[in-house]
Residue, then its C-alpha position, 0 to 999 in steps of 0.5 A: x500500500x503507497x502512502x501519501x505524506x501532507x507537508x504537516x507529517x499527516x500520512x493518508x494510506x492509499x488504495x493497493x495498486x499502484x497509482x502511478x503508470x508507465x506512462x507517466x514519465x520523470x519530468x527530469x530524466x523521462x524515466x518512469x516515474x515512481x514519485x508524484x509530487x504536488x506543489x501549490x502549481x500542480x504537480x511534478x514526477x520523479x523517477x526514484x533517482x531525482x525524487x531522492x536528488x530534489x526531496x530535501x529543496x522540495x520538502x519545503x514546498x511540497x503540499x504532498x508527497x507520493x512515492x511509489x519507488x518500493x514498486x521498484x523492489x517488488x518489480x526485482x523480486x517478482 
């Protein structure tokens, strides 16, 4: 199950199933992304790499924080 974390630290449990596709892509790299992002102006998704590059500049500014990169270890199990 995926979490989403609200910038005052209130975590909200997601449905099982992954929320983010295959078509959704890395805004730094084109990667697949595994993070969604939300800020005051939309949203930004990361591949598991830049989300962990840019998460403590956009901690401060993040109004959610979606991450779905364990995704990546069930995927290397499977």
């Amino acid at each position: 199950m995926s979490t989403i974390t609200a910038e005052n630290g209130a975590v909200d449990e997601l449905p099982a199933g992954p929320q983010l596709t295959a078509a959704d892509r890395c805004d730094a790299c084109g990667a697949q992304a595994y993070v969604r992002v939300e800020v005051a102006n939309g949203e930004l998704l990361f591949c598991a790499h830049h989300a962990k590059k840019h998460q403590e500049k956009l901690s401060s500014i993040a109004t959610s924080w979606h991450d779905e990169s364990s995704r990546l270890f069930d995927e290397q199990r499977a």
